[in-house]
C-alpha positions in Angstrom: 28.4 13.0 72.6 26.2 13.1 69.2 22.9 11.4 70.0 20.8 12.1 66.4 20.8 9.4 64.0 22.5 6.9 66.6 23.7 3.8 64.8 22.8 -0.3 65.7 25.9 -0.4 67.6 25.4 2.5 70.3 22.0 1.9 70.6 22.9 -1.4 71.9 25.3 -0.4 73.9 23.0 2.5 75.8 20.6 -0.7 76.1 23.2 -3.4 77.4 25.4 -0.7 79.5 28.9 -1.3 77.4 31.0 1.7 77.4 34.6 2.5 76.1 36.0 2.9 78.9 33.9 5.7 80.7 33.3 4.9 84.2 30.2 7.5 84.7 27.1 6.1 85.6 24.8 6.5 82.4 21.5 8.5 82.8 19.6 7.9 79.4 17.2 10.3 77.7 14.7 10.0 74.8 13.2 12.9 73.8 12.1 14.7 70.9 13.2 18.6 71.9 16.0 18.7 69.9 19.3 18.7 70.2 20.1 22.5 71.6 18.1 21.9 74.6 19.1 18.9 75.5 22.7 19.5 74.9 22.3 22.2 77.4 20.4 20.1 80.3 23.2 16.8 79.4 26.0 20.0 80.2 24.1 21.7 83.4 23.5 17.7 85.1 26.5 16.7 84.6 28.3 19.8 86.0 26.2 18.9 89.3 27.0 15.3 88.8 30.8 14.6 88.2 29.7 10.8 87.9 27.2 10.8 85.8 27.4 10.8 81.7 23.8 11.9 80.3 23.1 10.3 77.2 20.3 11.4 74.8 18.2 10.3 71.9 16.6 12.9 69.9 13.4 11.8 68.1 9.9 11.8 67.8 7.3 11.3 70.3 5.8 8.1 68.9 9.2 6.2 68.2 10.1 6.9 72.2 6.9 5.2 72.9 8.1 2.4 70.3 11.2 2.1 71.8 10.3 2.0 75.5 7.7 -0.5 75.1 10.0 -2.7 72.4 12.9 -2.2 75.2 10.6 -3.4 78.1 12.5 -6.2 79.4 15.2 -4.5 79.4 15.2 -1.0 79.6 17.3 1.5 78.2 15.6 4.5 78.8 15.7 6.5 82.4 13.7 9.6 81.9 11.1 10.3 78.9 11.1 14.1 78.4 8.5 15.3 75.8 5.3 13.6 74.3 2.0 14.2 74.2 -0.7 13.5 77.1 -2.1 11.1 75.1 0.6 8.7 74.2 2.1 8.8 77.4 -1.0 7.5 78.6 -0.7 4.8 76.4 3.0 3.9 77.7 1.7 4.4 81.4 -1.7 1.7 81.1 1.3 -0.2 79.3 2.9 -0.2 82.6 6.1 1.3 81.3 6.6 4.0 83.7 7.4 4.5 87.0 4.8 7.3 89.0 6.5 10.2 90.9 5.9 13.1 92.4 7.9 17.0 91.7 8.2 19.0 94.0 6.5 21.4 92.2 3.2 18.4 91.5 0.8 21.0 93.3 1.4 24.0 91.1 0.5 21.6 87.9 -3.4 21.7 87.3 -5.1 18.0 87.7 -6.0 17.9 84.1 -2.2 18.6 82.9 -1.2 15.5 84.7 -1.6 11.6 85.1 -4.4 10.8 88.2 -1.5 8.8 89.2 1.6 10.3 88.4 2.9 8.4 86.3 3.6 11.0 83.6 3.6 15.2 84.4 2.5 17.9 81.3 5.1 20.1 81.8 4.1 22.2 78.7 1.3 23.4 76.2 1.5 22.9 72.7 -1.1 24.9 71.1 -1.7 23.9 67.1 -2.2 26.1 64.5 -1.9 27.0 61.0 1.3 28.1 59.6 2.1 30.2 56.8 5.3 31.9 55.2 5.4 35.1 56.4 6.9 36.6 53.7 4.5 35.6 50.3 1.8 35.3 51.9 -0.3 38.1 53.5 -2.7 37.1 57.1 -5.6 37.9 55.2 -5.2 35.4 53.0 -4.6 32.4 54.5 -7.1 29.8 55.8 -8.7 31.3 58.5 -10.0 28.2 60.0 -9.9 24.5 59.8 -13.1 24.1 57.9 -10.9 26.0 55.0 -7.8 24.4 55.4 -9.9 21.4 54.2 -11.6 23.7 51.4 -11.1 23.6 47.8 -9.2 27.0 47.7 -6.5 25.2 49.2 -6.1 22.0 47.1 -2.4 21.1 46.1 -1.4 24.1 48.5 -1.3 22.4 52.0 2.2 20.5 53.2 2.2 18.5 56.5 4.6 16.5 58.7 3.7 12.8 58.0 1.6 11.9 61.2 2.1 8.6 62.5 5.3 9.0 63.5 4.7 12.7 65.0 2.4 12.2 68.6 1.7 16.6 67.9 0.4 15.9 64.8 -1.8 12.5 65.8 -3.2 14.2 69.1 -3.9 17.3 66.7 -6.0 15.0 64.4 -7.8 13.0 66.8 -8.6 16.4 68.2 -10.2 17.7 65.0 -12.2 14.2 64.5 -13.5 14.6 67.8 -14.1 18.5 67.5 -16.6 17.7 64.3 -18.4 14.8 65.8 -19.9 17.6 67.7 -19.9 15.6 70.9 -21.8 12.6 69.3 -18.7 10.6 69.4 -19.0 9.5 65.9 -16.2 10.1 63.9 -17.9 10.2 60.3 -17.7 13.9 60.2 -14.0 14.2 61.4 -12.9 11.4 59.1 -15.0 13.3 55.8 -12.5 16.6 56.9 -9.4 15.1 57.2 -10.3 13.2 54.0 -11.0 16.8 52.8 -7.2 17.6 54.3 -5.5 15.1 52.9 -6.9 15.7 49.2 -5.5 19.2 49.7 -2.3 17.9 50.7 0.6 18.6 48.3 3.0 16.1 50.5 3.8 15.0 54.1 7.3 15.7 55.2 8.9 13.1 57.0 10.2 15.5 59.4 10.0 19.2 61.2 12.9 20.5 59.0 11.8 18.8 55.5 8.6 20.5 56.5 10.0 23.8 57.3 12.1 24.1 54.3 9.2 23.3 52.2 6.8 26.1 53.6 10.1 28.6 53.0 11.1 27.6 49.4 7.6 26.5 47.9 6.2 28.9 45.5 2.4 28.0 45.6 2.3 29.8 49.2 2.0 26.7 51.0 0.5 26.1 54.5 0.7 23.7 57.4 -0.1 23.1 60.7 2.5 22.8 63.5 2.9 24.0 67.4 2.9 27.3 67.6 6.2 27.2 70.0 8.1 25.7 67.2 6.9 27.9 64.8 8.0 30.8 67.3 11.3 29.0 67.7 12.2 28.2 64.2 11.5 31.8 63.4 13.7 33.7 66.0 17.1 30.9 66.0 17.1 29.7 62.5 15.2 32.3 60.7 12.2 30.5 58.5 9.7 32.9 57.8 7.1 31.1 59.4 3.7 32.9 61.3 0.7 31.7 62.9 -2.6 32.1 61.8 -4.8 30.7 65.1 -7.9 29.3 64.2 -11.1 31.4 64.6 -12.3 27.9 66.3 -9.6 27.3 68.3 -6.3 25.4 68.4 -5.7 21.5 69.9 -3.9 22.3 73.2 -1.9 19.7 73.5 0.0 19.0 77.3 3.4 18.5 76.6 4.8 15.8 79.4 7.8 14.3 81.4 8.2 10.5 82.5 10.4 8.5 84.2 10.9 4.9 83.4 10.7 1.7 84.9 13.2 -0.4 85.0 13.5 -4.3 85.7 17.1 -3.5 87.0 15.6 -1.1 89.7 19.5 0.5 90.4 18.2 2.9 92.8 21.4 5.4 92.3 19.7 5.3 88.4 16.5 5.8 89.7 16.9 9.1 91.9 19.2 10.5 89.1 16.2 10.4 87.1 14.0 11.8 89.5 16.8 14.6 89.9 16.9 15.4 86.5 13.0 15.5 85.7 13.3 17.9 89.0 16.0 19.8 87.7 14.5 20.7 84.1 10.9 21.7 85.8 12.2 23.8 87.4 11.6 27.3 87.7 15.4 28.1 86.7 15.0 25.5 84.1 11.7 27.2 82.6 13.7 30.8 82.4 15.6 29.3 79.2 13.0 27.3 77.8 10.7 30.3 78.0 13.0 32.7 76.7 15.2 31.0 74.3 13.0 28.3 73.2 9.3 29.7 73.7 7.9 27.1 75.6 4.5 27.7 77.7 4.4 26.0 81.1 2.2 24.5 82.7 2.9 25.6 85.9 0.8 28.2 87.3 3.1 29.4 90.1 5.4 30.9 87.5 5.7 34.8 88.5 4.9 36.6 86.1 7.7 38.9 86.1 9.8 35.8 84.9 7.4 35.2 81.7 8.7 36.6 78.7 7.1 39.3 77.3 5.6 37.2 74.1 3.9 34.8 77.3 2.2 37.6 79.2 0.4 38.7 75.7 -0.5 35.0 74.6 -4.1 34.2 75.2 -5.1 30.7 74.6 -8.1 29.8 72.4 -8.4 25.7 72.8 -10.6 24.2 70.4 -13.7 22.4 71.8 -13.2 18.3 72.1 -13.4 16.0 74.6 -9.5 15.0 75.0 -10.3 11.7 77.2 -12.3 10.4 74.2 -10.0 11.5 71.4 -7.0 10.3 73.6 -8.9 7.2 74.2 -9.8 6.5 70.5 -6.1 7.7 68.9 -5.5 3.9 67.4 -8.9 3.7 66.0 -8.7 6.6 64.6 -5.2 7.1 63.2 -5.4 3.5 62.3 -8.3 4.4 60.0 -6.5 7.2 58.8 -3.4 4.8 57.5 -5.3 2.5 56.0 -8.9 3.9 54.5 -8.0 8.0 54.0 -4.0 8.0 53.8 -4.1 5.7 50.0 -6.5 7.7 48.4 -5.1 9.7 45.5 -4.2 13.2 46.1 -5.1 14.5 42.5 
């Protein structure tokens, strides 16, 4: 069943249980990976699961965190699959999510994962800068943050809208923090992404606004996005998007999985759930999302003869910032961002 753009009506009937007529037990998703892979997972589940009907809601990070914690008394949502570290944290000290344990908990280093479970980084999301491939040469495009924010760039930089996006808030709170330079003031972080934002031609109000807009813009355009979407994009659908990494590193940001809790606590719901966040880590699981939708896992017991070739040649370069404190300060700091750097004029 189509999931995107869900009207009033089936969203109130995923939350009150109505159905027309289906007698499966409903399993409900929100995530944000789009709408090939989770067609594919709703398909492989319910083939193991005759009973079971797997119903998905694709969007962003932030409006599943919305949506959980405006559905908390009475939940919709099973299994969260896909945020950042950061504002899942936020829905777990919410107390919106149940803690468990994969079976494959051991092989996910400490730092990728809640100290108590109650969300898992299945994958990293490494941010760069993106340019068109086609018009405009490596050499010439920002090498760095610090000129991103530069004056060559002015009028010439396009980026999703963040508030809505958690990559894109974790990836600024991560540059705030970088140029406090451990101080933990924000000043010089706010001065940049002032700097950014002056720069900024527009903000698209989603991924494919924003990828249509690095394609078709003449005034060779840049952005920043995750560099597995950027991979992705390029090899399905054919943008002509490439990566530039930053000389000082990109936000790594974890990528997670979480399961729900739910007043109703139907225990034949909840070990579906834990059955389907089992099934899509994986190691089967991680063969297609590696291959077909250049995802990097967390997992460290991946053998290596499994990892795509692009994987074995990817080295990571993480920018230096202390992710506790930019996680811990994101509504501060984005918050600021909406209401003292976002109005000021672009021209």
């Amino acid at each position: 069943m189509m999931r995107r753009g869900a009207t009033v009506l089936v969203w109130l009937c995923a939350a009150v249980g109505c159905s027309d007529g289906d007698s499966r037990l409903p399993l409900v998703v929100y995530s944000p990976h789009g709408e090939d892979i989770l067609r594919d997972f709703e398909q492989r589940f319910e083939q193991a699961h005759a009973d079971v009907d797997v119903q998905w809601f694709n969007m962003a990070p932030q409006d599943c965190y919305t949506r959980i914690r405006g559905e908390r008394e009475r939940p919709s949502c099973d299994v969260w699959w896909g945020g950042p570290a950061p504002t899942m944290a936020l829905a777990a000290e919410d107390g919106l999510l149940e803690p468990f344990a994969p079976s494959c908990i051991d092989a996910i280093p400490a730092e990728h994962r809640d100290a108590k479970n109650r969300y898992i980084g299945q994958f990293l999301l490494p941010q760069v800068i993106v340019r068109n491939r086609d018009r405009l040469d490596p050499k010439d495009a920002p090498l760095d943050w610090d000129d991103l924010a530069g004056p060559a760039w002015k009028g010439r930089v396009i980026l999703r809208f963040p508030l809505p996006s958690g990559g894109m808030r974790t990836a600024f709170c991560a540059l705030i923090d970088w140029k406090s330079a451990g101080s933990g003031d924000p000043a010089a972080g706010f001065a940049m992404l002032t700097a950014l934002h002056r720069n900024t031609k527009r903000y698209a109000t989603d991924p494919t606004e924003l990828f249509e807009a690095i394609t078709k813009d003449e005034a060779n355009v840049v952005s920043v996005w995750n560099l597995t979407d950027v991979l992705f994009q390029h090899a399905r659908y054919g943008y002509p998007l490439a990566a530039v990494v930053p000389r000082s590193g990109s936000p790594v940001l974890v990528d997670g999985i979480a399961l729900v809790r739910r007043a109703d606590a139907d225990p034949r719901r909840a070990q579906l759930a834990r059955e389907f966040a089992e099934m899509v880590m994986s190691l089967d699981a991680l063969d297609l999302l590696m291959n077909d939708h250049f995802r990097i896992p967390t997992r460290t017991d991946v053998p290596v003869e499994r990892k795509p070739q692009w994987l074995r040649e990817l080295t990571l370069l993480p920018l230096p910032y202390d992710a506790a404190r930019a996680a811990s300060r994101e509504r501060e700091w984005m918050t600021h961002w909406e209401r003292s750097i976002k109005p000021l004029a672009r021209e």
